[in-house]
N, C-alpha and C positions, 0 to 999 in steps of 0.2 A: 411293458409294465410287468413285473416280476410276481409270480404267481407260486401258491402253492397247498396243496393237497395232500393232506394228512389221513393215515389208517392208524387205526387205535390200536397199542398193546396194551389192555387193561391188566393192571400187576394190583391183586387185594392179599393185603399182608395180616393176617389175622393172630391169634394167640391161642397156645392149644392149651388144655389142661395141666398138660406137663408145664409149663412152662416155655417149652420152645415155640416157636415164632413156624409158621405157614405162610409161603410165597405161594399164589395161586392167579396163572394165565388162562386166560379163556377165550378162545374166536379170535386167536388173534392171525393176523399177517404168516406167524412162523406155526401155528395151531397151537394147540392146550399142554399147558407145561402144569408142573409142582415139585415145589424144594420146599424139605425145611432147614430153618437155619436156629442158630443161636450165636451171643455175644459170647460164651464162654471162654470164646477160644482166641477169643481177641487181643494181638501181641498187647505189653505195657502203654507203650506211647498211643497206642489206637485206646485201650478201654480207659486210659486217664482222659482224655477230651468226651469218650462219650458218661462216664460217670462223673465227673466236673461241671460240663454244660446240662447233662440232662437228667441226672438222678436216677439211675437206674440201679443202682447201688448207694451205698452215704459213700458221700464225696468226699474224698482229701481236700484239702485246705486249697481255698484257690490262690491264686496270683493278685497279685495286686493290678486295680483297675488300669486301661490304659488310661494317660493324660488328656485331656480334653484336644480334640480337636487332633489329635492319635489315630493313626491309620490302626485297627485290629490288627493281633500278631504281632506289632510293632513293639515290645514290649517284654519282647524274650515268652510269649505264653506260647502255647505248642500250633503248629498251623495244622487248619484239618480237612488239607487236605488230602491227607492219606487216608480219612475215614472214610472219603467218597472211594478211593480204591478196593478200602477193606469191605464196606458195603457192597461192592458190584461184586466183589469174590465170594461174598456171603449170599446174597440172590442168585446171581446167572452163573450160575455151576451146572452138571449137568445137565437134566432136559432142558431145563429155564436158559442156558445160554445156546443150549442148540437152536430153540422156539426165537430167541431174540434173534440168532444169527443167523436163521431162514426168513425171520421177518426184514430183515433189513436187508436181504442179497434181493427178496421178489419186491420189494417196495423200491429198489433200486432199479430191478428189469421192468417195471412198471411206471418210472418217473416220478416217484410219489414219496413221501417223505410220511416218519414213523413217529408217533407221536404216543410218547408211554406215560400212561394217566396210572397214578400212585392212589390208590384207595389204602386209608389209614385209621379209618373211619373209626373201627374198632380198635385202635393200638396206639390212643393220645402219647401214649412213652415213648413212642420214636419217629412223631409227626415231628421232632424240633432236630433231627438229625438234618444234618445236610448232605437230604437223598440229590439237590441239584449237584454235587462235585460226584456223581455216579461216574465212574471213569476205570478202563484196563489201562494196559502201560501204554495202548496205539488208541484207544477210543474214548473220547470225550462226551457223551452223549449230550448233555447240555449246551456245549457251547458247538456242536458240531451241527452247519446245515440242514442235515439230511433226518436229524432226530429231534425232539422236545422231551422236556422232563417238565410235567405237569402236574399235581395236586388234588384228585378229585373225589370231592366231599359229599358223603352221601347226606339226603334230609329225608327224614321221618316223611313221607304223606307227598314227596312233592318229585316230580318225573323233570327228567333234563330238558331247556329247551330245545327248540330245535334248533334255534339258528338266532344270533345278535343282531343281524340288519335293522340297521338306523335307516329306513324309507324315506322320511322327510328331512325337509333340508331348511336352516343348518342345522348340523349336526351341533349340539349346545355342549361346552364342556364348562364344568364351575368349577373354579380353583381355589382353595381355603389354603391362605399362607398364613402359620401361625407361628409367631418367633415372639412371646411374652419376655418380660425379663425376668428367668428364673436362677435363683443363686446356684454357682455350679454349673451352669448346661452354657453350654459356645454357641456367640453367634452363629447362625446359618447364613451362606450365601440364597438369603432366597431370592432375592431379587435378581441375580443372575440368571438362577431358575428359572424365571419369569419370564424372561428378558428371552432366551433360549429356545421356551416352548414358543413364544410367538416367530422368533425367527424360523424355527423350524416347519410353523403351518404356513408362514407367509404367503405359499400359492392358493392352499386352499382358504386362506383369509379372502384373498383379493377376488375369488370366485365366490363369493359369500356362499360358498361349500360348509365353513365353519362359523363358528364363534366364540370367542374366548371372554368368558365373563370372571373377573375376579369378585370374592363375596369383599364388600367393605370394611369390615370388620371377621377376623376369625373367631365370632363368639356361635355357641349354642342360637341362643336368640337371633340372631343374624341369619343363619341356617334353617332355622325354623320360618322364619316370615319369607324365605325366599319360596319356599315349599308351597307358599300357597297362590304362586304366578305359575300357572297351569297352562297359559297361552305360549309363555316360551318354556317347552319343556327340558327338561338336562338329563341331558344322556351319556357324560361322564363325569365323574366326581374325584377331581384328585385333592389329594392332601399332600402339602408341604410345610414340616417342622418336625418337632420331636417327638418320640414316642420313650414308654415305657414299660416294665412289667412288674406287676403288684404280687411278688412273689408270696407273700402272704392269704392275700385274697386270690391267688392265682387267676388274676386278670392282665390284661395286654391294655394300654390303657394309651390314648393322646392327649397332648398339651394342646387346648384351646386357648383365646385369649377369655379372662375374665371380665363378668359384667361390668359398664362404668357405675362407678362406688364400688365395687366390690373386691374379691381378691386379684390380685394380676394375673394368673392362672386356674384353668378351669381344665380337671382330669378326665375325660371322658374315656369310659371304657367302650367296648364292643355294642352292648344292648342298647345301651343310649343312643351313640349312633346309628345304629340298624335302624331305632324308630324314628328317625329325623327321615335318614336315607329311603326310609317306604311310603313316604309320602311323595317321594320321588319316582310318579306313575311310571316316568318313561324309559330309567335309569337302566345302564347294560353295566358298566362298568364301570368299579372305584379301584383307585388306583395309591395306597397310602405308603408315600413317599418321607419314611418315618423311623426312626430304630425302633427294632424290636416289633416293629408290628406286628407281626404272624409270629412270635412266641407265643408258646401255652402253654396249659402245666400238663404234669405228667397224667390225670385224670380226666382231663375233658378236652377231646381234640376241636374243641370249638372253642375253649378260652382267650385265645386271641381275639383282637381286635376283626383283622379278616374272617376267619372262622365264624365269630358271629353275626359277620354283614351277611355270611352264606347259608348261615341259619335262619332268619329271617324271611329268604327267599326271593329277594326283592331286589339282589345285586348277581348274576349270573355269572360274572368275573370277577376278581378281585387279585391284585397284584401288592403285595406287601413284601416289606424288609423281613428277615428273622434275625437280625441281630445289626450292631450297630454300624451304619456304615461311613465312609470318608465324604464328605462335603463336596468334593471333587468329580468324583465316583457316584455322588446322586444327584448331581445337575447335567451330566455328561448320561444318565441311564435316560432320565425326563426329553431330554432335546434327541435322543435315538431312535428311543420308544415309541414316542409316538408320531414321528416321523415316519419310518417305516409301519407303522401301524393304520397311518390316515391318509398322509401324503403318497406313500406307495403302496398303500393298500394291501398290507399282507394281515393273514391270521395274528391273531393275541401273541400265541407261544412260539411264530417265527420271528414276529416284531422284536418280542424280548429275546430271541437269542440275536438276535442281532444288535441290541444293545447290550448285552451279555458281554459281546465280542472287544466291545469301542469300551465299556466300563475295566475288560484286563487289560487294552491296550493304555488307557489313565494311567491302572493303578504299577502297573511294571514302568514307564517312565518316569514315574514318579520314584520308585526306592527299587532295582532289578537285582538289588539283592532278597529282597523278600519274594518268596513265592506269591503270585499274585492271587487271592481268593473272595477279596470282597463282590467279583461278577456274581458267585452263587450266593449272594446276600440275596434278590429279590424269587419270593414265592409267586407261583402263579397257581390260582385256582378257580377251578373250571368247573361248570356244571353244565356246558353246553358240548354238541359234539362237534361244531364247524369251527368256530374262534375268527370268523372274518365278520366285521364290526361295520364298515363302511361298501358301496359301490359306487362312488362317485362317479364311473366310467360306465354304467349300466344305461340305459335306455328306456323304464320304468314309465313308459307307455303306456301300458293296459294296466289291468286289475290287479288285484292279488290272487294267485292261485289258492289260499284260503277260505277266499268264496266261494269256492264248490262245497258247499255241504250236501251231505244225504239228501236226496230229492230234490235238490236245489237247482239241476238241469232240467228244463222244459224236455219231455219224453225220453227221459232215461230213467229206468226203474231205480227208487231209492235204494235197495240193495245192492245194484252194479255202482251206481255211481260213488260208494266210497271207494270200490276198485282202481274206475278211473281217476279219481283223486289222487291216488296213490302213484299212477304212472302217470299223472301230467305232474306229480311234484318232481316224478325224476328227470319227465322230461324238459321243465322250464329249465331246471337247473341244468341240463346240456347235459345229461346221465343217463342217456336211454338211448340202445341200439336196437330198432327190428332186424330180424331177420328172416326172410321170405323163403320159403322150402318150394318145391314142384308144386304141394298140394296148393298153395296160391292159386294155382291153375283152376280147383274149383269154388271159385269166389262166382257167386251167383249163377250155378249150376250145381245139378249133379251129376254123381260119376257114371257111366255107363261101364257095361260086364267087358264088351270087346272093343278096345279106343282102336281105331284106323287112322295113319295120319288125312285121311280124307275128312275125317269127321269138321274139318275147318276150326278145330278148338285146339291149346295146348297142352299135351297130353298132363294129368297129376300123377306123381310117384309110383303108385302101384300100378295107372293105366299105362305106365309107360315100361315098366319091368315086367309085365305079361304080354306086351306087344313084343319086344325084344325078345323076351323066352319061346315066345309061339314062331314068329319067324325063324327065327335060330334052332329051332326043335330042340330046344334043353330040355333034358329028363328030367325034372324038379318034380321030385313031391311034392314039394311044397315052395312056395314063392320065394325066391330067393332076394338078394339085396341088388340094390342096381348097379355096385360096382361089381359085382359076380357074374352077373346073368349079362354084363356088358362086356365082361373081359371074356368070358365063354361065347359071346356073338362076333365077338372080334375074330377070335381062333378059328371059327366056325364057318367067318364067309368065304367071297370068293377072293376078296383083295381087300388091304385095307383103304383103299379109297373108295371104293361099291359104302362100306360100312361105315364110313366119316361123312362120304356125301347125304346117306338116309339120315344120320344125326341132323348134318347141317336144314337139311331141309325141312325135317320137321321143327326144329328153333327160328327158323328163317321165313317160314308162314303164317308167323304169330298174329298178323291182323294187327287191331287196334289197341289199344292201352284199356286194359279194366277201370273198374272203379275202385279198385284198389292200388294200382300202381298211381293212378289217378288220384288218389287219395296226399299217397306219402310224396309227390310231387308237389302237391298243394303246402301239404304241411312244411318242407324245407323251405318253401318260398318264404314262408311265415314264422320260418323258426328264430328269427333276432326277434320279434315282436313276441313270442313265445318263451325264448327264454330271458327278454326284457322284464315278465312277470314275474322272477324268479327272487323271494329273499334272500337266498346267501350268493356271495357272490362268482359270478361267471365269469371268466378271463376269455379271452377269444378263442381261445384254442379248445378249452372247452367247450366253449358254443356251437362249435361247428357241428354240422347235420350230417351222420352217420348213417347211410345204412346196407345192410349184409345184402348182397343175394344170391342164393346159392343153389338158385335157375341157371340156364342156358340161356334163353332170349336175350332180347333187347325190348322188352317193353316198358322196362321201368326208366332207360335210358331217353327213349319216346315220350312218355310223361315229363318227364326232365326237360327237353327240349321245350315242350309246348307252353312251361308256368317259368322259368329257369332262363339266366342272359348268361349265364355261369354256373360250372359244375365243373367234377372231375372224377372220372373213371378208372378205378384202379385193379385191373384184372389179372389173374395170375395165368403163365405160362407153362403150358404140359406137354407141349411139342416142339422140337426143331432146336438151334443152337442157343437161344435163352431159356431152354426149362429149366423151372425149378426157380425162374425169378419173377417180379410181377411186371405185367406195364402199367405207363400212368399214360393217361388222355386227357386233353383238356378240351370240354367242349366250351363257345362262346360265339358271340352274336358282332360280327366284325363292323358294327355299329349300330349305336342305341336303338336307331329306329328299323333297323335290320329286323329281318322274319324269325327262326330259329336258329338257336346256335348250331355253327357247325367246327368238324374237328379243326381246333387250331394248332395245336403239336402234339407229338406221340414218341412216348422216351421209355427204354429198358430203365428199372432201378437197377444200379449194380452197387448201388453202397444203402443201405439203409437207414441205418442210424443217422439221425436230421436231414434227412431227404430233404431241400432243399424246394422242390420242386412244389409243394403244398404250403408255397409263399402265402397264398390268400385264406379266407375263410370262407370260401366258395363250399355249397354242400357236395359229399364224397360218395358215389355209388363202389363201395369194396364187393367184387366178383371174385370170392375165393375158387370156387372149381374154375372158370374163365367166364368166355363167352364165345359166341358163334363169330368166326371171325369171318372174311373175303378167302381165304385159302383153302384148298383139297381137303385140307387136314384141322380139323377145328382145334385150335389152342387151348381146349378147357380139360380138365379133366375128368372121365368117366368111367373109367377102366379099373379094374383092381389096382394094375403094375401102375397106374399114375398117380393114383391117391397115395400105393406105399411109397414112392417117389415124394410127395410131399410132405405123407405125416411122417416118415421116418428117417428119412436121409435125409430133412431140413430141418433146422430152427426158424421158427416165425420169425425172432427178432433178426436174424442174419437176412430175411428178405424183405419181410414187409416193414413199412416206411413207420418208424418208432412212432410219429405223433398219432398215428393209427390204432396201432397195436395198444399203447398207453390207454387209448380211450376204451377199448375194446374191455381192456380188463380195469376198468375202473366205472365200468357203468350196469344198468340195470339191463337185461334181453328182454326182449319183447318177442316169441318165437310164432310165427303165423306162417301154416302149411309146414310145417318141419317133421318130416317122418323118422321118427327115432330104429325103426328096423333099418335104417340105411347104418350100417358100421363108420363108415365114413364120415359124417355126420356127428355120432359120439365120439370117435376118436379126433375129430377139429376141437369138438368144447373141450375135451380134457386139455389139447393144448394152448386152447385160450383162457381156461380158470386156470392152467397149472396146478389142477387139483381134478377131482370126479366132482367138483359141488359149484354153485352160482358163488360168489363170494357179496353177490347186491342182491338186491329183491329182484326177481323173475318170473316171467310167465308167458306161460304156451298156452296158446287158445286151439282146442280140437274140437270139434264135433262129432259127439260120439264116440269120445275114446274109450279102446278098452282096457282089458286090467292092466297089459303091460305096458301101454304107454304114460297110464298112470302112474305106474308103480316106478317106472325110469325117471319119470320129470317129477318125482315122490324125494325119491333119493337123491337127484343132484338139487334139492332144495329150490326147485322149479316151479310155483303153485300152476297148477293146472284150471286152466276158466273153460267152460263145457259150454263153448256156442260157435254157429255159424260165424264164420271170416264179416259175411256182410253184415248181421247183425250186433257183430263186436264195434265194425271200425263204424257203421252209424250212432251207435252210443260214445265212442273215443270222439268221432269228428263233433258230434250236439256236443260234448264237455268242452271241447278246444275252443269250440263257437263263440262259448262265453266267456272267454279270455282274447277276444278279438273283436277289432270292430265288428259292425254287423257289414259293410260292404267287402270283407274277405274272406267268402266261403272256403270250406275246405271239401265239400263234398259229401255224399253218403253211401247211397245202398246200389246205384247203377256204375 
């Protein structure tokens, strides 16, 4: 099933006192741009379409209307789609095309597709451009894959949702076809339409997944009485017939049908319907399949029809025409649309370019002598930041993770617990990496001044950089890092196998599994029912259970074993004739009723990109320094010379397995025991933000940190949580609890 994950480039175009125009990016993918621009300069044939169509000057005399039932352009009037060229020369010039074209190279290295939301909020005179034909001479941003050209309208008093997920099932759409006989306006094929969209849901029909209700009549009153069956609620609302714009009233206006007795047509503008539409508790999405819908006038970027379903509040998407389109071209957008929008389950704005795609394939075999341009007839506008509508393919087993309010967990203080709130939203949604540092090591102790490897414990970070320093007799003033004080023990013994063997041994006496490795062993078990909770939706590949360790042992591979029929280990290599690439392991239980899994194969990556080899959604233990292995010479790395072996003679994406790496930087950290004085350490995050910052919400849990490790996890936009390892993950585990049954514990404080 075709999946896909969109990072926002917010573009607000605003209007300065001079009169010139402000292009302004923020946080985005490519980071913070600003141009400004003006129309001044815009050749003849470019400023006659946009002072014609949009008033931004008194317009020359226009052309005569096309004929009814007239493809646009068809007519001899000018095509515009040079103004989408002349637009994107007028925006992404310099910073603003460098920020675009860094955002679109790292949402490329990333897997992840760029979605540029148009705030116009303030500048209603050039919401009726057609910013969707945004395009260079090689780059189509709208009708291209990998980008969206979105619409997003700000409202007074009201914050964006989070997320469109339809929970209950079916999913209800209500269809209003309106074709009155009005003098002058063409038949519509609507019943093709019709005919189309039900072919098109047919699977999800036959799984009563959906329901397609047509209203009886297209009247006001018709619409009204459906509003108040609240048992079956409607969760989209399309319209099919004719729309117009009341250039006088500067309203955007739909043909209804008229009361019986009454007129045969009934004009509904934008308000009207908003207040029909908000009685429609459960509504995500209208979808008005109509000319002219989303025109407005040059003073109120809400005059439209759409504009004021989103003013309102009460329609979170909203998908309209802005000018008129071919009859061919909007039954061919309808049967695309929402096809891949329900059926294959993609976000809003990738559904529509993918109808986008199938409406210029219509309109070019139909006349390829015309430039095809009615695909950027339909607007899309967004007030939410996901755009995925349905998960039919979800597991929606447990609760909702919106249950957890403040205080809402039996013995979690009200205060922590909107924390953990915030990390089980990332984590249902399959968005959350831990990562384990040495100091893991003291999870339900504490540290002592001289660690021996006799002590029967495994040594934490600093206990183990003073044991090496002290053996090795380093002359440190002050405590050095442990790739330092390791590459200086090395130098310093008698052989490097004396010195690899004391490594091994001290990783290789680890005992028993904590209650923390014990912990995140439990939770992968339980991660489908976990991120079954999740509203927006989760593809498999997302869902998979991530996590870092970037220890030596094997005790979190041990916990794995004991809760785990499947897993897979993916550890890097810092010695011998594979360094510098990873291995993959697969542990597994060589039948069901078998005791623990044991290694079933063991394979060098030597191609990364689609590794193959991470076939299932088995959870993944990634071992960036390595691990202790059976040989003289341990495979991990710990040294100066084999960190700068990694971080600088490699590229992650050249070694480790893309569906990895993807996730890595596309989720939330979760940082437990991770010592920021290790160099190594900061120098891996830079290469996995590709920046110094988190680019998701994160957080390091310390005990007792001081200024500087605040002041590091400060600046990479890290929040820092001030508690004990076991007192964190007993509050995380009681939050998870109540998103599970009660006979599948996760664990607590031993």
């Amino acid at each position: 099933m075709p999946s896909a994950i969109y990072e926002n480039f917010d573009l607000v175009i605003t209007r300065k006192p001079d009169g010139t125009y402000s292009a302004d990016a923020r946080d985005t993918p490519g980071g913070d741009a600003s141009v400004t621009f003006t129309f001044g300069g815009a050749p003849p044939e470019v400023l006659g379409v946009v002072t014609r169509n949009f008033q931004l000057t008194p317009a020359p005399a226009a052309p005569p209307p096309a004929a009814a039932g007239q493809p646009p352009g068809a007519n001899g009037a000018p095509a515009i789609k040079d103004v989408g060229k002349y637009l994107y020369g007028a925006v992404f010039r310099d910073a603003m095309l460098a920020a675009l074209r860094l955002g679109q190279e790292r949402t490329h290295r990333r897997n992840t597709f760029l979605r540029i939301r148009l705030n116009l909020t303030d500048v209603p005179e050039l919401a009726g451009l057609p910013w969707e034909m945004l395009s260079s001479e090689s780059d189509n941003l709208a009708l291209s894959v990998r980008t969206s050209v979105v619409r997003y309208q700000e409202r007074e008093g009201a914050g964006a949702p989070e997320d469109l997920l339809v929970k209950e099932k079916p999913l209800r759409m209500l269809v209003v076809i309106s074709n009155p006989d009005v003098p002058g306006a063409p038949a519509l094929k609507v019943e093709e339409e019709w005919k189309r969209i039900n072919d098109a849901l047919q699977p999800l029909r036959e799984q009563n997944l959906i329901e397609l209700e047509r209203l009886p009549r297209a009247t006001l009153e018709e619409l009204d009485n459906r509003a108040y069956d609240q048992a079956r609620p409607v969760h989209i609302f399309h319209y099919i017939g004719h729309g117009d714009f009341d250039a006088a009233a500067g309203k955007g206006l739909l043909l209804f049908e008229g009361d019986a007795g009454g007129a045969k047509v009934n004009y509904v503008d934008g308000e009207r319907l908003g207040i029909s539409l908000s009685s429609f508790l459960s509504l995500r999405m209208a979808v008005l399949n109509s000319c002219k819908g989303a025109t407005v006038s040059g003073a109120d970027s809400f005059a439209g029809v759409a504009q004021k379903l989103l003013l309102g509040g009460d329609v979170p998407v909203v998908v309209a025409m802005r000018r008129e389109i071919s009859d061919d071209v909007a039954v061919a957008f309808a049967q695309v649309f929402f096809k891949w929008l329900l059926v294959n389950n993609l976000p809003v704005d990738a559904a529509l370019t993918r109808a986008r795609l199938t409406m210029r394939d219509v309109e070019y075999s139909r006349a390829r002598a015309v430039a095809p341009s009615e695909w950027a007839t339909p607007i899309l506008f967004m007030r939410n930041h996901d755009g995925y509508l349905v998960d039919f393919q979800g597991r929606g087993r447990v609760p909702d993770i919106t249950g957890l309010q403040p205080g809402g967990v039996p013995g979690v203080d009200p205060a922590a617990a909107e924390h953990y709130k915030t990390v089980l939203a990332a984590l249902t949604k399959g968005k959350l990496v831990p990562f384990l540092g040495l100091d893991v090591n003291l999870f339900s102790r504490e540290a002592v001044e001289d660690w021996l490897p006799e002590s029967g414990t495994l040594p934490s970070y600093r206990e183990l950089v003073k044991y090496l320093a002290t053996s090795s007799k380093h002359p440190f003033p002050f405590i050095p890092a442990l790739a330092d004080v390791s590459q200086y023990a090395l130098l310093h013994s008698d052989d490097e196998g004396t010195f690899y063997d004391t490594l091994a041994d001290i990783f290789r006496r680890a005992g028993e599994p904590t209650g923390l490795h014990k912990f995140w062993a439990r939770l992968a078990k339980q991660n489908d029912l976990l991120t079954g909770a999740a509203k927006a939706n989760v593809d498999d590949e997302t869902r998979r259970f991530l996590i870092v360790s970037c220890t030596y042992d094997n005790l979190l591979e041990a916990a794995f074993k004991q809760e785990l029929d499947r897993f897979h280990v993916v550890s890097y290599v810092a010695y011998g004739e594979n360094q510098g690439k990873f291995r993959h392991t697969v542990y597994a239980k060589p039948a069901p009723d078998a005791g623990e899994p044991v290694k079933q194969s063991q394979v060098v990556i030597d191609i990364a990109n689609n590794y193959a080899g991470l076939y299932d959604q088995s959870p993944v233990i990634l071992k960036i320094p390595g691990t202790v292995g059976e040989a003289a010479k341990p495979p991990f790395a710990i040294t100066e010379d084999q960190y700068l072996d990694l971080l600088s003679k490699r590229e992650l994406a050249g070694i480790l397995p893309s569906q990895l790496l993807t996730k890595l930087r596309n989720s939330s950290h979760l940082f437990l025991g991770c010592n920021v004085r290790e160099w190594s350490l900061r120098a891996l995050l830079y290469r996995i933000w590709e920046d110094h910052q988190a680019h998701y919400a994160s957080w390091a849990v310390l005990d007792r940190p001081g200024d500087i490790e605040k002041k590091y996890w400060g600046a990479c936009k890290v929040r820092v949580i001030e508690q004990g390892l076991a007192e964190y993950l007993d509050g995380l585990g009681k939050s998870c609890l109540s998103l599970l049954p009660e006979s599948q514990p996760l664990g607590g404080r031993a």
